[in-house]
N, C-alpha and C positions, 0 to 999 in steps of 0.2 A: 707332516700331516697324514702319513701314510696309516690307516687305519688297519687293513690287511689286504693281502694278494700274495695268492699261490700260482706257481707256474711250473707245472712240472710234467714232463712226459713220461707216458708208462709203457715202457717200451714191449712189454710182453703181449699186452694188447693193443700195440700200437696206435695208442690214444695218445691227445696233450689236452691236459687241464688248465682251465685260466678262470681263476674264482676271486671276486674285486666284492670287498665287502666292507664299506663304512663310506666316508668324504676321500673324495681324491682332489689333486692340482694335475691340471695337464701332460707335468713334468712324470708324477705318479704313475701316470695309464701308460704312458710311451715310453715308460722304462718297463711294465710290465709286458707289454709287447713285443717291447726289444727282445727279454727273455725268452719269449715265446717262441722267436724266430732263433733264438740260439738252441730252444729245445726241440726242434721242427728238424733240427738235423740231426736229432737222434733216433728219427723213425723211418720208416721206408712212405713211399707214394701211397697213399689212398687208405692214409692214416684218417680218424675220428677228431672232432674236437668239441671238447665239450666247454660250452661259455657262462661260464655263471658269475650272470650279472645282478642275483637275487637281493642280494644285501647291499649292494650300490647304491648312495643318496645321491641320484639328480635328476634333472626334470624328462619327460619323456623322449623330448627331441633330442637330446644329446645320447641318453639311451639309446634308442632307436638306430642313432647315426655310427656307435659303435659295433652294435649288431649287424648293422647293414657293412660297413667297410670291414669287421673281422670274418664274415661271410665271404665278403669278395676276393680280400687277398689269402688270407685261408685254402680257397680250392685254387688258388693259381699256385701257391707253395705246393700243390698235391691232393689235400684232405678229399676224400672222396666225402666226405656227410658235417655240417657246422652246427648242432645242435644247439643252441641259445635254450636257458632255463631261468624262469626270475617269472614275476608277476606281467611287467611288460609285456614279456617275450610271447602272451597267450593274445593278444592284439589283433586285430585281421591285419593284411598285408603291408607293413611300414613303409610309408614310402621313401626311398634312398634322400638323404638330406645333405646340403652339399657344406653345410658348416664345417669348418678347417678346426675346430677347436681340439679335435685330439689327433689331427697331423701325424698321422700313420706314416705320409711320403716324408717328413722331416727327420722320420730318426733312422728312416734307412726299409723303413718294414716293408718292403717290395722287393719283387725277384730280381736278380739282377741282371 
């Protein structure tokens, strides 16, 4: 069902990119995250991360709830700045949502 997702870090400017564009399954997002945390060791502390959830088809609250959890574990990995880009993302303040649907702690994506 994978539509597309890029995951890649740019090590020169010590950024990581995560670009989710079309329908996802669960299984899709936290495999793309997984990636992200294998690319997160290829930069140094108080890397950038840029989230683009622009082309992403779902509903706001699930939006929202990945922005908000890839924000939080994000600057605990290091990122000094979690840029979110997409229509969403221009929102006033989302508030943190506690829906487990893309279970960030189930495939490991936390510090250890």
């Amino acid at each position: 069902m994978i539509d597309s997702f890029k995951v890649k870090a740019d090590v020169p400017n010590n950024s990581l990119l995560i670009q989710l564009r079309g329908f996802f399954m669960k299984s899709e997002v936290e495999l793309a995250f997984y990636l992200a945390r294998k690319e997160i060791k290829k930069l140094t502390n108080g890397f950038k991360v840029i989230l683009d959830l622009d082309g992403m088809h779902t509903d706001r609250t699930i939006h929202r709830s990945i922005q908000s959890k890839a924000k939080r574990v994000f600057t605990t990995l290091g990122a000094s700045k979690v840029n979110s880009v997409g229509a969403i993302s221009k929102m006033s303040q989302p508030k943190a949502n506690d829906l487990e649907y893309f279970a960030f702690e189930s495939v490991g994506f936390y510090p250890n």
